[in-house]
C-alpha positions as CSV (number, residue, x, y, z in Angstrom):
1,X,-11.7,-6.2,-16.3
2,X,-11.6,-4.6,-12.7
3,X,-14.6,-5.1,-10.4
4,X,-14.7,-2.9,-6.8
5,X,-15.8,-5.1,-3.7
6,X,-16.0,-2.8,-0.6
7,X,-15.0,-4.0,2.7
8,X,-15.2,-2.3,5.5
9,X,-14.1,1.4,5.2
10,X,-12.5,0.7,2.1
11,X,-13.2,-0.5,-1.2
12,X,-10.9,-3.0,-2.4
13,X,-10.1,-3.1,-6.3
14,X,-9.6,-6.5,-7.7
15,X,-8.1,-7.4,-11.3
16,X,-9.3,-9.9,-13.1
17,X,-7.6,-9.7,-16.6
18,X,-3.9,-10.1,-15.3
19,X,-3.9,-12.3,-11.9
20,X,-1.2,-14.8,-13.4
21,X,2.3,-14.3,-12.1
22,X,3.8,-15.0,-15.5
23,X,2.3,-14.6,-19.3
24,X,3.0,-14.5,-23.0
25,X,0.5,-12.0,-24.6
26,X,0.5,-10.7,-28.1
27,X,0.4,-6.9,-29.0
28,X,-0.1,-5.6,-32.6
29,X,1.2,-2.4,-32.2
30,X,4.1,-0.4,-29.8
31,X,1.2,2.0,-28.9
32,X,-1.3,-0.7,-27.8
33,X,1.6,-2.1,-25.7
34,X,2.6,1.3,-24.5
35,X,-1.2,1.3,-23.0
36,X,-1.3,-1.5,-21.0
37,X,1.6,-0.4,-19.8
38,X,0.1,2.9,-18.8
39,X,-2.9,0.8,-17.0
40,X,-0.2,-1.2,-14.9
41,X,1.0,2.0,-13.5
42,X,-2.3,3.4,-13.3
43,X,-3.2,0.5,-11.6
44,X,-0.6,0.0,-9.4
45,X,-0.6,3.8,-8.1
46,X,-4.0,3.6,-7.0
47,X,-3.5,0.6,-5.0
48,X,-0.1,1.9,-3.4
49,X,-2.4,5.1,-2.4
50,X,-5.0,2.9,-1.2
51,X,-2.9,0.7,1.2
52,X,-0.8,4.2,2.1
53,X,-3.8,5.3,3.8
54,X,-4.7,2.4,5.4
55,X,-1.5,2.4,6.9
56,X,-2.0,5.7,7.8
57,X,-5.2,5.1,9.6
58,X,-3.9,1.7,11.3
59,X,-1.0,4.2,13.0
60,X,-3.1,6.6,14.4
61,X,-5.6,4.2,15.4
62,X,-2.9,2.0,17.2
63,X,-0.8,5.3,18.5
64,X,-1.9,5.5,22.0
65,X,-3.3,1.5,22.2
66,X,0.5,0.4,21.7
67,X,2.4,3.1,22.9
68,X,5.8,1.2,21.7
69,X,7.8,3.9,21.3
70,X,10.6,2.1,20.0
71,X,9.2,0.3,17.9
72,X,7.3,3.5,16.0
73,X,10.3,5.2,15.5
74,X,12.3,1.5,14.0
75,X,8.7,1.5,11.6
76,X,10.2,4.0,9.1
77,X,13.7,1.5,8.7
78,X,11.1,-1.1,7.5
79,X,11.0,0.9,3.9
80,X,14.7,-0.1,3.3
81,X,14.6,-3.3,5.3
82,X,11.3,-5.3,4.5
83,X,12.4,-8.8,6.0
84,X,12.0,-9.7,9.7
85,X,14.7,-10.6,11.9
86,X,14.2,-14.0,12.7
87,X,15.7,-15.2,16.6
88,X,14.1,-16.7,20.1
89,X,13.4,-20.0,18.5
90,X,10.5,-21.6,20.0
91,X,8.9,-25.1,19.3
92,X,4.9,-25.9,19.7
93,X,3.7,-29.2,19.2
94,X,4.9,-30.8,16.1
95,X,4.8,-28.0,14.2
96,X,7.8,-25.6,13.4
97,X,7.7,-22.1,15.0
98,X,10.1,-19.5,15.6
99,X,9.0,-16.4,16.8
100,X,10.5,-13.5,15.9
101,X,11.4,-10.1,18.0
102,X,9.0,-8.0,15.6
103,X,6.1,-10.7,16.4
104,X,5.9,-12.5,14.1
105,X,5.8,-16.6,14.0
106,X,7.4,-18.5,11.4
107,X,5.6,-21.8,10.3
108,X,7.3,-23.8,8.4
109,X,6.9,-21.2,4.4
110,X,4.4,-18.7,6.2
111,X,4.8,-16.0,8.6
112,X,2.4,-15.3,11.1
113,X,1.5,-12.6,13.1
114,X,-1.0,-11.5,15.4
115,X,-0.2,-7.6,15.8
116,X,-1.2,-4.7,14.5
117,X,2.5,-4.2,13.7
118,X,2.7,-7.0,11.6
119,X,-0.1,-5.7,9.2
120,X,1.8,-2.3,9.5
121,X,4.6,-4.5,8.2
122,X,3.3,-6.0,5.2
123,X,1.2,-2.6,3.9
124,X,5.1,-1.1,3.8
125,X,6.1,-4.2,1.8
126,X,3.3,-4.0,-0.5
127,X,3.7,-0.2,-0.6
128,X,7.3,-0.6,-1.2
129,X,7.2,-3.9,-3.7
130,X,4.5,-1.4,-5.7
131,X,6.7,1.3,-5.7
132,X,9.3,-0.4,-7.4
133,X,7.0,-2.1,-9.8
134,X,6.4,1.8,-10.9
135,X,9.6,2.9,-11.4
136,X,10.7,-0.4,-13.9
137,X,7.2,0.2,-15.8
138,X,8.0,3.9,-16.2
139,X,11.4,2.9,-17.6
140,X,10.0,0.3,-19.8
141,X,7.9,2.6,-20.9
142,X,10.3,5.3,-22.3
143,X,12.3,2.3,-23.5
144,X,9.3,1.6,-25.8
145,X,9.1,5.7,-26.9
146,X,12.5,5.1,-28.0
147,X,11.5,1.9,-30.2
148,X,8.7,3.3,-31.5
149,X,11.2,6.1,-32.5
150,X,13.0,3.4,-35.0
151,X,10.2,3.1,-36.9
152,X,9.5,-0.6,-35.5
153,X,5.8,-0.1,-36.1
154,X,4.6,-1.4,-39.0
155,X,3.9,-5.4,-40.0
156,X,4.9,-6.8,-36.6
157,X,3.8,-8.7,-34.0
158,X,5.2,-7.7,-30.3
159,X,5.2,-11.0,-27.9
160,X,5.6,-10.3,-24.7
161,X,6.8,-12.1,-22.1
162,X,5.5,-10.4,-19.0
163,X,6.4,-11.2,-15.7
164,X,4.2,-10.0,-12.7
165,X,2.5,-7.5,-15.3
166,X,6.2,-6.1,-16.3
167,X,7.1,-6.8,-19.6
168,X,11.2,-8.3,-19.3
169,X,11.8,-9.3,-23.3
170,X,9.5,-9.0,-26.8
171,X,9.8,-11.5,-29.6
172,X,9.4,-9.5,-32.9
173,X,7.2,-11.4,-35.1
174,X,6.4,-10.1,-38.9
175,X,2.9,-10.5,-39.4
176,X,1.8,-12.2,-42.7
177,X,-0.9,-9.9,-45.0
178,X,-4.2,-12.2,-43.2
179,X,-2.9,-11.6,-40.1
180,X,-3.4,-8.0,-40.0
181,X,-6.8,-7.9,-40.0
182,X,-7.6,-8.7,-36.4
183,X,-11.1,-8.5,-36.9
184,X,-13.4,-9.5,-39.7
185,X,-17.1,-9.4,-39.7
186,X,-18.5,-12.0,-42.5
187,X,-22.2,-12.9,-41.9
188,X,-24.9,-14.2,-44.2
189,X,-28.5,-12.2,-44.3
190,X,-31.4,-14.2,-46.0
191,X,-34.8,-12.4,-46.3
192,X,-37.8,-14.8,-46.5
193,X,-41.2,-13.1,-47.7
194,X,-44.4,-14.2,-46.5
195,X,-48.0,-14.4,-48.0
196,X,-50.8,-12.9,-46.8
């Protein structure tokens, strides 16, 4: 299930059906797995598009506010390099904090940051971590063409460990004659007559 929440200028597409990290799901056949599959990259295309051009609107918006050079020209290294330098240790209070020559402030397991390049930052992350999410679905996803090639299809239960929507190893499990049916429809009708 996927529900659209709009914020702002955008509308942000939320999943519902697959928001744990790790699972074990059943699939009855190599073509129903071969689907969700499909809807993971489907999925994860859109929102890669989505956060591409809000990353494209935060640059221009920010291009003559900032005017950081430097720093705009370093922006296209964070594809390849996704982790901030950390250096210029600072402490504040009790707390923990380091702050960082991209802007950011590290707190204790969470990074902070109060500029617009540090949003910039993440949406390449996210863009990038999504892109790579892609490309091992789309392999996955020929590697199941090619077992649906042996002739795997019949009689078996696929479970799937999936990890963050991926699927990494499948238990083959023969199905016994009752578990076929999936579904089954068994009701009871009784008809009463009345007098007049």
């Amino acid at each position: 299930m996927e529900i659209a929440i709009r914020k702002n200028w955008q509308i942000q597409i939320v999943k519902m059906v697959n928001n744990l990290g790790t699972e074990i799901r059943n699939f009855f056949s190599l073509v129903e797995l071969s689907e969700y599959i499909e809807q993971e990259i489907i999925f994860c295309k859109s929102i890669s598009e989505e956060y591409g051009e809000r990353l494209g609107s935060l640059l221009r918006d920010n291009k003559q506010a900032e005017g950081d050079e430097e720093w705009r020209k370093s922006l296209a290294g964070l594809q390849k390099n996704t982790q901030p330098k950390k250096s210029e240790s600072k402490k504040k209070g009790k707390g923990k904090t380091k702050r960082s020559k991209s802007g950011w402030i590290n707190y204790n397991q969470i990074m902070l940051s109060t500029e617009f390049q540090g949003e910039a930052h993440i949406l390449f992350e996210a863009i990038e971590n999504l892109k790579s999410k892609i490309s091992r679905l789309e392999k996955i996803k020929d590697e199941i063409e090619g077992l649906k090639r042996l002739g795997l299809e019949e009689n078996l239960t696929y479970i799937t460990y999936l990890n963050e929507g991926i699927p990494e190893k499948i238990v083959l499990h023969k199905r016994k004659d009752d578990e076929q049916e999936k579904f089954k429809f068994i009701t009871k009708i009784s008809l009463a007559v009345q007098n007049r």
